[in-house]
The first five atom37 places (N, CA, C, CB, O) and aatype in JSON, in Angstrom:
{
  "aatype": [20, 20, 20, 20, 20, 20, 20, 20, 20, 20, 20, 20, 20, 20, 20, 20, 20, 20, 20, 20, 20, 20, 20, 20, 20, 20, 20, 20, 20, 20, 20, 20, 20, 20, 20, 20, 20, 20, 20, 20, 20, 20, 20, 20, 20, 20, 20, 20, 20, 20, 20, 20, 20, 20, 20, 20, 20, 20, 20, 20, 20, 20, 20, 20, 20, 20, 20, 20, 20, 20, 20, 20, 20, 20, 20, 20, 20, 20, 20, 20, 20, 20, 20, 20, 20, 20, 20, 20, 20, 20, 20, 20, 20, 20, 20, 20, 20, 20, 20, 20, 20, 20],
  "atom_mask": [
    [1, 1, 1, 1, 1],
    [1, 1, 1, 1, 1],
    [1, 1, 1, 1, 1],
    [1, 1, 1, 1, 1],
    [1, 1, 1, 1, 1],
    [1, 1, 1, 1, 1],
    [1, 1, 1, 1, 1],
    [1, 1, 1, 1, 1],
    [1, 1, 1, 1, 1],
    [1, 1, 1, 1, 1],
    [1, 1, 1, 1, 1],
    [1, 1, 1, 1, 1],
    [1, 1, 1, 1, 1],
    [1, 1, 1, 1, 1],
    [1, 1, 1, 1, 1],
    [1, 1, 1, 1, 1],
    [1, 1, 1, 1, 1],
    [1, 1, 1, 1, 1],
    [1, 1, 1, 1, 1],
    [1, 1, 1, 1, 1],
    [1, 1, 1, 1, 1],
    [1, 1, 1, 1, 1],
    [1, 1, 1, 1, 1],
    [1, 1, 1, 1, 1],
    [1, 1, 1, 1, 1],
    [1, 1, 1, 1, 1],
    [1, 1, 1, 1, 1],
    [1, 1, 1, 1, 1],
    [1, 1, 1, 1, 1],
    [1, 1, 1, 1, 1],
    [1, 1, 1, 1, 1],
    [1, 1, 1, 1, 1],
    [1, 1, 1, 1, 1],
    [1, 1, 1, 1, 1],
    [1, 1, 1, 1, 1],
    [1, 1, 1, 1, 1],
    [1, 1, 1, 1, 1],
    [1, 1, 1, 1, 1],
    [1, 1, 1, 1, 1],
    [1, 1, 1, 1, 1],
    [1, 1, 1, 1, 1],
    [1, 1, 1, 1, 1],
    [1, 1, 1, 1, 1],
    [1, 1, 1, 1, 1],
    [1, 1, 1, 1, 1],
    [1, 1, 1, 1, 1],
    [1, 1, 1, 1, 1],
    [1, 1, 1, 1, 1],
    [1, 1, 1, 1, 1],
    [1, 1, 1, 1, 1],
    [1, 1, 1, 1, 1],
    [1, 1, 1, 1, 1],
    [1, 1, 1, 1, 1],
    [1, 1, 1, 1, 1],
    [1, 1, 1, 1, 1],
    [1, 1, 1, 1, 1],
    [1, 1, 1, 1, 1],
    [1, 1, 1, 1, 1],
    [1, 1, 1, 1, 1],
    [1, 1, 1, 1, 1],
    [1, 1, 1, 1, 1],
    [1, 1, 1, 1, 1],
    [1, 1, 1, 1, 1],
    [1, 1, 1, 1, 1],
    [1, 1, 1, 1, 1],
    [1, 1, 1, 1, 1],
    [1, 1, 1, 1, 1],
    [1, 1, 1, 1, 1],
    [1, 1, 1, 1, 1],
    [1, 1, 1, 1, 1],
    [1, 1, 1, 1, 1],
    [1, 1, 1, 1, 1],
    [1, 1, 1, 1, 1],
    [1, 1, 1, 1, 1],
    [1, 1, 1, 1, 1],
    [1, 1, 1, 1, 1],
    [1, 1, 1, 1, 1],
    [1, 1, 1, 1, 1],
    [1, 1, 1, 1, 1],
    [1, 1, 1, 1, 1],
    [1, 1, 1, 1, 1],
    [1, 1, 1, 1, 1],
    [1, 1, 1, 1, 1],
    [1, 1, 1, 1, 1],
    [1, 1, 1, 1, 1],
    [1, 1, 1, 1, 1],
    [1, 1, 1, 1, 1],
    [1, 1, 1, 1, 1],
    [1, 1, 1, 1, 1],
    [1, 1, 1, 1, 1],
    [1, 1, 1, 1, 1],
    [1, 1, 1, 1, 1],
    [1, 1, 1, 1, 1],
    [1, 1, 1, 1, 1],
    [1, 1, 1, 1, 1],
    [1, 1, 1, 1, 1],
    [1, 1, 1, 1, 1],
    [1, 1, 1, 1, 1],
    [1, 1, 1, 1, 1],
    [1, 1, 1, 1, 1],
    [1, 1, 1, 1, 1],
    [1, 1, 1, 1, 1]
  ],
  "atom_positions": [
    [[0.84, -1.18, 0.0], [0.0, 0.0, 0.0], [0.89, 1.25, 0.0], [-0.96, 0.0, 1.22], [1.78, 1.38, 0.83]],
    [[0.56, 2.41, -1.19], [1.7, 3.44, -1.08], [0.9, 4.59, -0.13], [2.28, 4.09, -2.78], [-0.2, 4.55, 0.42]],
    [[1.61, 5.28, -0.16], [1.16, 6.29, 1.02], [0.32, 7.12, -0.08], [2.58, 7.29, 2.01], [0.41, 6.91, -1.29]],
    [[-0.4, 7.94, 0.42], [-1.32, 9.27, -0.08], [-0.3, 10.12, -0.39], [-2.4, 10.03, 1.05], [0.78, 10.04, 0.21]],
    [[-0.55, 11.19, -1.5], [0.23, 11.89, -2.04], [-0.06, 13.14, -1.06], [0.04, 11.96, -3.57], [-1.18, 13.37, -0.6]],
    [[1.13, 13.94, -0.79], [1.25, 15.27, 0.01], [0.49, 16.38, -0.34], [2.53, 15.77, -0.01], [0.73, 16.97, -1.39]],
    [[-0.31, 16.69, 0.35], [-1.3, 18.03, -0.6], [-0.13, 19.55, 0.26], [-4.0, 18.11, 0.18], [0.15, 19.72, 1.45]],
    [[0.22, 20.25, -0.81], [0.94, 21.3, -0.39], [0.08, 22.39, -0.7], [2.27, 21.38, -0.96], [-0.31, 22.36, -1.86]],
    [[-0.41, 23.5, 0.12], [-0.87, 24.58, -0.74], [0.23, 25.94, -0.59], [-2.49, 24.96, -0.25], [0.69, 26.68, 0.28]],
    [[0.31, 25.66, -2.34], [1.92, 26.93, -2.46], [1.32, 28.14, -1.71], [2.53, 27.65, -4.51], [2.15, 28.43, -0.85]],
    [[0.11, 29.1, -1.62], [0.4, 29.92, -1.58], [0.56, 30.08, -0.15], [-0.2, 30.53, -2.29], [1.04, 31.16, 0.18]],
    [[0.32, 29.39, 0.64], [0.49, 29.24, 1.86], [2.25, 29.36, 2.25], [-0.24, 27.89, 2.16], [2.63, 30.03, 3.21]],
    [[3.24, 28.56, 1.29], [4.15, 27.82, 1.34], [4.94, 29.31, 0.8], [4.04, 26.28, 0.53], [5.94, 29.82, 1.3]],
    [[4.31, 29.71, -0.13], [5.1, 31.19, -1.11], [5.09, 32.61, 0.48], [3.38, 31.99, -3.2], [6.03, 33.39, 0.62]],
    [[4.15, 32.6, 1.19], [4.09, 33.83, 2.11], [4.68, 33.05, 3.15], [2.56, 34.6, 2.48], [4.91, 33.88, 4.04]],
    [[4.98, 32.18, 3.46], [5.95, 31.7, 4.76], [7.45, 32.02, 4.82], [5.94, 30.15, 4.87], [8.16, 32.63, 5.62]],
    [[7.71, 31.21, 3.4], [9.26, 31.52, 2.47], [9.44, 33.45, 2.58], [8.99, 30.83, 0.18], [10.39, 34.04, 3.08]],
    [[8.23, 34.08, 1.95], [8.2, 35.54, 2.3], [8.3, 36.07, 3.53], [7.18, 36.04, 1.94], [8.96, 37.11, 3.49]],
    [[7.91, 35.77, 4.67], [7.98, 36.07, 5.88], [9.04, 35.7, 6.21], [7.13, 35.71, 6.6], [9.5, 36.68, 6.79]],
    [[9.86, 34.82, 6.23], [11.17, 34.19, 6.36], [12.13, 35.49, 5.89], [11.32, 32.68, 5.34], [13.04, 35.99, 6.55]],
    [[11.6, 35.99, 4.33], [12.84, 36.99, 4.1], [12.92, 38.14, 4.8], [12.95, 37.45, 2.81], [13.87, 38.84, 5.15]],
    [[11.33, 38.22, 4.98], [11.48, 39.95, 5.59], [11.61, 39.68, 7.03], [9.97, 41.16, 5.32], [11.7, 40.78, 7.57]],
    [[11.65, 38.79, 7.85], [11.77, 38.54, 8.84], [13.36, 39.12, 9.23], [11.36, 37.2, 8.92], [13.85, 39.85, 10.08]],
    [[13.79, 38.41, 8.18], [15.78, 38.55, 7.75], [16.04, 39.87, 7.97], [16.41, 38.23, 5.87], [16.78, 40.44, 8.77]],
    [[15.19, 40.34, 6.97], [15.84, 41.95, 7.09], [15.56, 42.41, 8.0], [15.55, 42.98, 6.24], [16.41, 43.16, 8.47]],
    [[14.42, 42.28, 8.67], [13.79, 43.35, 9.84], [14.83, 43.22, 10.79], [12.19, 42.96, 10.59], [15.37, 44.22, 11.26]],
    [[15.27, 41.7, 11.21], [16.27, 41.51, 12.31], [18.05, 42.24, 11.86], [16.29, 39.61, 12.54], [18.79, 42.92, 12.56]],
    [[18.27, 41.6, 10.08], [19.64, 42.27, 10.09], [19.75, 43.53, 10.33], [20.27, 42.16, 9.01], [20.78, 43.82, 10.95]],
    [[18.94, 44.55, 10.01], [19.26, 46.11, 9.44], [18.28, 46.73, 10.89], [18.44, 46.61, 7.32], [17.92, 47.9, 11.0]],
    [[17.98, 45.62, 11.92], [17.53, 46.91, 12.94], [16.24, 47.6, 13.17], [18.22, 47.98, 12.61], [15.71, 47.92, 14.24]],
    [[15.78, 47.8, 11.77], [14.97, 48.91, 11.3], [13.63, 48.63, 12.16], [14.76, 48.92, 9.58], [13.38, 47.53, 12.64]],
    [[12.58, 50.06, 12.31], [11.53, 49.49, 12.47], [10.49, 49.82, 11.67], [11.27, 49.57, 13.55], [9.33, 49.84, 12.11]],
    [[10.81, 50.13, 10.33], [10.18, 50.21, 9.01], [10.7, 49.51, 7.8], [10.13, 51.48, 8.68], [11.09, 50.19, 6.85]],
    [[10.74, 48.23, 7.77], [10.97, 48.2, 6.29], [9.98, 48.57, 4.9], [11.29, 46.94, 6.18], [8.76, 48.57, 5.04]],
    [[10.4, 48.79, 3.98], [9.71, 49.47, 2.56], [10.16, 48.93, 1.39], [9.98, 50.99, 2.36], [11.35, 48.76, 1.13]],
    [[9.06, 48.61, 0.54], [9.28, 47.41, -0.79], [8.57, 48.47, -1.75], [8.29, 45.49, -0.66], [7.49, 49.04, -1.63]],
    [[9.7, 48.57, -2.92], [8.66, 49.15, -4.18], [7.57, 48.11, -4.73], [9.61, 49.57, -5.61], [7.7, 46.88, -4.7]],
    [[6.57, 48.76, -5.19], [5.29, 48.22, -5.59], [5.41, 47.78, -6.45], [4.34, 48.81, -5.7], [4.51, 46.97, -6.66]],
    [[6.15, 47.87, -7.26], [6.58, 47.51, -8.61], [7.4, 46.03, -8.78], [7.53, 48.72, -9.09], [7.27, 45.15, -9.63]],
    [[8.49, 46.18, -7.36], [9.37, 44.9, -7.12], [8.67, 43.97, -6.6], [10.51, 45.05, -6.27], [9.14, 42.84, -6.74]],
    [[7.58, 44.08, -5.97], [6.33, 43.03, -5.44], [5.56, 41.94, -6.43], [5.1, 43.99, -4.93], [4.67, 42.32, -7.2]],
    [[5.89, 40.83, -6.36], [4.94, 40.11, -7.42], [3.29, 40.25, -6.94], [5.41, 38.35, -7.53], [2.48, 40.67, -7.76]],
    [[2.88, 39.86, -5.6], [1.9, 40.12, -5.01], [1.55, 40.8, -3.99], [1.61, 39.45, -4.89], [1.9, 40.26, -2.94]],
    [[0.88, 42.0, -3.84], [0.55, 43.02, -2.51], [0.37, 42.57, -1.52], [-0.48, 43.79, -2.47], [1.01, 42.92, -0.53]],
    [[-0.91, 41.31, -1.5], [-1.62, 40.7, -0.16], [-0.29, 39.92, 0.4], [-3.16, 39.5, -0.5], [0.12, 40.16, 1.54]],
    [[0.38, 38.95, -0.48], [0.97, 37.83, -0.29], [2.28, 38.68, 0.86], [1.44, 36.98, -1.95], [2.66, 38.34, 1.98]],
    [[2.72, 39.95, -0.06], [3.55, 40.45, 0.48], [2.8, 41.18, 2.26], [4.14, 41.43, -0.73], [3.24, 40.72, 3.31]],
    [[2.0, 42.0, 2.26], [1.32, 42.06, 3.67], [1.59, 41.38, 4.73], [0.18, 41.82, 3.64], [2.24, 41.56, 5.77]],
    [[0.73, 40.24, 4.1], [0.47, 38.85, 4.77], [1.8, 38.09, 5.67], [0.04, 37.8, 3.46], [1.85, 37.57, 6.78]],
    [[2.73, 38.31, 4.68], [4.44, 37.77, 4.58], [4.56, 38.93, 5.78], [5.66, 38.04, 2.67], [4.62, 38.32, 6.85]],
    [[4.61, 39.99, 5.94], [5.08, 40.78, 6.55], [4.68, 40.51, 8.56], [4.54, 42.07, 5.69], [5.34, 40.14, 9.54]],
    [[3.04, 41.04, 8.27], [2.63, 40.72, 9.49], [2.85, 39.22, 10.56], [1.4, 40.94, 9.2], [2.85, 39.01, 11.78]],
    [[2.99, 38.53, 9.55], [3.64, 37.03, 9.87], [5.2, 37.07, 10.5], [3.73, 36.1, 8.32], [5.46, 36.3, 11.43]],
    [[5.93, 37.72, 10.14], [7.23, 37.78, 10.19], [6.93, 38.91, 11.5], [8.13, 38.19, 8.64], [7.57, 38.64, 12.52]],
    [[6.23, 39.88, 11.57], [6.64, 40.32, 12.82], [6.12, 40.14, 13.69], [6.82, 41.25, 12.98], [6.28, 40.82, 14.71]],
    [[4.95, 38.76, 13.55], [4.38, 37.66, 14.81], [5.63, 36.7, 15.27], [2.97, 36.48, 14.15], [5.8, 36.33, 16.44]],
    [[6.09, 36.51, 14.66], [7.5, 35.43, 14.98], [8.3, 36.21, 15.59], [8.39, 34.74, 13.69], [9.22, 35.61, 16.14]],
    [[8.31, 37.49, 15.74], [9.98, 38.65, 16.41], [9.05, 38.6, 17.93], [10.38, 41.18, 15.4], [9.62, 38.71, 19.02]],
    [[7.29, 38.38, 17.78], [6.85, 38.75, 18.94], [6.22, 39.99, 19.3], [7.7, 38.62, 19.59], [5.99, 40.34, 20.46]],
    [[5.91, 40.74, 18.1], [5.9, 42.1, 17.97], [4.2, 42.32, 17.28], [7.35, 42.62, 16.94], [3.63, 41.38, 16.72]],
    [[3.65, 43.53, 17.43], [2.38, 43.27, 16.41], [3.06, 44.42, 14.99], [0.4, 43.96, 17.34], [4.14, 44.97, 14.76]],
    [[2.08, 44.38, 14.5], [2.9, 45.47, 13.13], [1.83, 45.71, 11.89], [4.55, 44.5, 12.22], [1.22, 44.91, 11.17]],
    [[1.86, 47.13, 11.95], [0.83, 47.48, 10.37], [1.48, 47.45, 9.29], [0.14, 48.95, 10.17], [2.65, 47.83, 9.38]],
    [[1.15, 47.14, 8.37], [1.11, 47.68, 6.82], [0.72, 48.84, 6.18], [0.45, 47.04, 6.2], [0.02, 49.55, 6.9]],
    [[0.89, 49.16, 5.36], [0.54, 50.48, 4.8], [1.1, 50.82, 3.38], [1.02, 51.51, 5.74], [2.28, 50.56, 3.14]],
    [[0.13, 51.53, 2.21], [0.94, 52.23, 1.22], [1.17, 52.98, 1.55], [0.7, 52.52, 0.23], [0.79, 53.4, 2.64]],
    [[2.06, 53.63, 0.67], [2.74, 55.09, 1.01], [3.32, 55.12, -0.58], [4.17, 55.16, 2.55], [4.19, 54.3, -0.91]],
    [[2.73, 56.23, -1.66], [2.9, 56.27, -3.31], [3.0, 54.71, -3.71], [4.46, 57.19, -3.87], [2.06, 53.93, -3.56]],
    [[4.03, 54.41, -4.16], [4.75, 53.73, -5.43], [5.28, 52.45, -4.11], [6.34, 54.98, -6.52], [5.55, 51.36, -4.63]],
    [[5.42, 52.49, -2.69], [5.88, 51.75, -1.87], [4.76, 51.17, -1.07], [6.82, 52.4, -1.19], [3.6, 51.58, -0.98]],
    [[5.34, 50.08, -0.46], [4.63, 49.11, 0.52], [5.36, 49.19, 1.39], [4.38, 47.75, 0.23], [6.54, 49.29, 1.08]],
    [[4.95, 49.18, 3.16], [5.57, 49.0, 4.21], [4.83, 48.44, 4.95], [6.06, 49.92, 4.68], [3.61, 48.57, 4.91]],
    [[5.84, 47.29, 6.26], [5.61, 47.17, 7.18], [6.26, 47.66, 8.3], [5.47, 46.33, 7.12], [7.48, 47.48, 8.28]],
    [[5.61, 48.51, 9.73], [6.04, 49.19, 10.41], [5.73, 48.29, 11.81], [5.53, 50.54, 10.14], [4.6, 47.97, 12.2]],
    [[6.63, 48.07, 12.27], [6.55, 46.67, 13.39], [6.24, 47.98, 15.03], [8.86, 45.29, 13.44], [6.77, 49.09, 15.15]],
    [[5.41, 47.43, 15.88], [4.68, 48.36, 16.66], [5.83, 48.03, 18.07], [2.74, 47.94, 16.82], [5.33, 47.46, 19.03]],
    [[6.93, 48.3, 18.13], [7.96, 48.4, 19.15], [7.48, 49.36, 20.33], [9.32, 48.94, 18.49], [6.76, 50.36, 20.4]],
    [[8.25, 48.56, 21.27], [8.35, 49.45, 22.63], [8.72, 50.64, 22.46], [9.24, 49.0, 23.61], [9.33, 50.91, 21.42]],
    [[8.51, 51.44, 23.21], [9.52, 52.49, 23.58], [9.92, 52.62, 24.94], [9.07, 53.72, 23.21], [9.36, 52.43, 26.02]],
    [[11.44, 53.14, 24.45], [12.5, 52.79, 25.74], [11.99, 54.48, 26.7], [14.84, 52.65, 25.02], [11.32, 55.44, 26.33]],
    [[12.56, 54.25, 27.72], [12.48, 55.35, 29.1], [13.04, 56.7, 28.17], [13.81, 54.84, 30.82], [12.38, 57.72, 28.02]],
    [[14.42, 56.47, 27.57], [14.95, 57.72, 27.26], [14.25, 58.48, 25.97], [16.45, 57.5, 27.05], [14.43, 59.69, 25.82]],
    [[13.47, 57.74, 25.05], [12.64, 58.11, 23.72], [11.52, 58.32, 24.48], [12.45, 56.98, 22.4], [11.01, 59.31, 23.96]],
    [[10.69, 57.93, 25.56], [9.29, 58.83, 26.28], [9.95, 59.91, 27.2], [8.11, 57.74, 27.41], [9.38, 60.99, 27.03]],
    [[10.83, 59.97, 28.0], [11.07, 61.33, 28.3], [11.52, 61.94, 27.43], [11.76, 61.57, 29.21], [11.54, 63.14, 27.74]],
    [[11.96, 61.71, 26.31], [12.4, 62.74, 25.0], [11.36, 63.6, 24.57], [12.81, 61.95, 23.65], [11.33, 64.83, 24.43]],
    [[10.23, 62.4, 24.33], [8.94, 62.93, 23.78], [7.92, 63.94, 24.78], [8.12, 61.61, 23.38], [7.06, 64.75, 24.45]],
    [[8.51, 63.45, 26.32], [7.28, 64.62, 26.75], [8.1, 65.58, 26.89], [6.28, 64.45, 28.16], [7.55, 66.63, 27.23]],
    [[9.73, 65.64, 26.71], [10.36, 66.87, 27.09], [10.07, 68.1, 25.29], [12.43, 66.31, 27.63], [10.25, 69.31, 25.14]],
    [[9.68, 67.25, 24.49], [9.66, 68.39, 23.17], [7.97, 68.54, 23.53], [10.21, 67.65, 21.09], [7.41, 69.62, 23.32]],
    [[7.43, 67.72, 23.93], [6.01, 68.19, 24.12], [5.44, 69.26, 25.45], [5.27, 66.86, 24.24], [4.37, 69.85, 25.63]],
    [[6.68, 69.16, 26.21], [6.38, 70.11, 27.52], [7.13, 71.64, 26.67], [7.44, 69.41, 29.41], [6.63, 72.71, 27.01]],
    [[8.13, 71.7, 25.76], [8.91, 72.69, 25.37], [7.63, 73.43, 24.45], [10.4, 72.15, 24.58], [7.2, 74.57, 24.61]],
    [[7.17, 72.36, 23.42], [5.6, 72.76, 22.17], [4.81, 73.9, 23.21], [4.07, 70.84, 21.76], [4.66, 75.09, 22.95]],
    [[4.35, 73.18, 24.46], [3.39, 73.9, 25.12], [4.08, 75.28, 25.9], [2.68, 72.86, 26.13], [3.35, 76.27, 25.83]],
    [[5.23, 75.46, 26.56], [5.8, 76.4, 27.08], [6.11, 77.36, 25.74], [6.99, 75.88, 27.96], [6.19, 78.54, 26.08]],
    [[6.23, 77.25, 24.94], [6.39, 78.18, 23.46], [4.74, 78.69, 23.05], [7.15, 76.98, 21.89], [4.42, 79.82, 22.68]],
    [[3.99, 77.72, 23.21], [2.61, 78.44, 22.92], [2.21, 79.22, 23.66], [1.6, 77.76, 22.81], [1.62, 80.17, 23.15]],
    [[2.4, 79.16, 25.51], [2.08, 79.69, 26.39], [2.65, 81.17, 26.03], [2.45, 78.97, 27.53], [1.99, 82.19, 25.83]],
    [[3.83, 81.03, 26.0], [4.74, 82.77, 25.8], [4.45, 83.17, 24.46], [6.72, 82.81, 25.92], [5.25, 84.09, 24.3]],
    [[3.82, 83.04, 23.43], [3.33, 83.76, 23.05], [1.38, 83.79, 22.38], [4.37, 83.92, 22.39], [0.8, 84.07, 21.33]],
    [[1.04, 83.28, 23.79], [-0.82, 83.24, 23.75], [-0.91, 84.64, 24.73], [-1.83, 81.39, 24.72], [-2.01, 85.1, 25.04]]
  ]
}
């Protein structure tokens, strides 16, 4: 008796292999935006799909988005102690500048 033949479904198999790459980059280069021309994309969803997948595996959640002629995924990172006191110190400076001259 031979065994049953393997049912593979590529496209399943094509956005894993995709998530695998951008997974690559997200970790080599750091970044917390990578960006794909639209043009270099064989498929939009597949590519998405590939994306948000890859930054479920870092542990992270992460949007997508166009932006013109480009595709991105923007992975939804912490922020550290010294980037939130950064941010309320330009946001306490925004409001002390409006005050002096309201």
């Amino acid at each position: 008796m031979s065994a049953a033949p393997r049912v593979v479904d590529l496209e399943r198999e094509r956005t894993r292999r995709l998530s695998s790459e951008i997974e690559r980059e997200l970790r080599l280069t750091g970044v917390r935006t990578l960006v794909a021309a639209i043009d270099e994309v064989e498929d939009l969803g597949r590519w998405r799909r590939a994306a948000v997948m890859a930054a479920h595996r870092m542990d992270h959640r992460a949007r997508t988005y166009l932006w013109g002629r480009e595709v991105a995924v923007e992975l939804d990172l912490p922020v550290s102690e010294a980037e939130d006191r950064h941010a309320a110190e330009l946001v306490a400076s925004l409001l002390g500048l409006h005050r002096q001259r309201g």
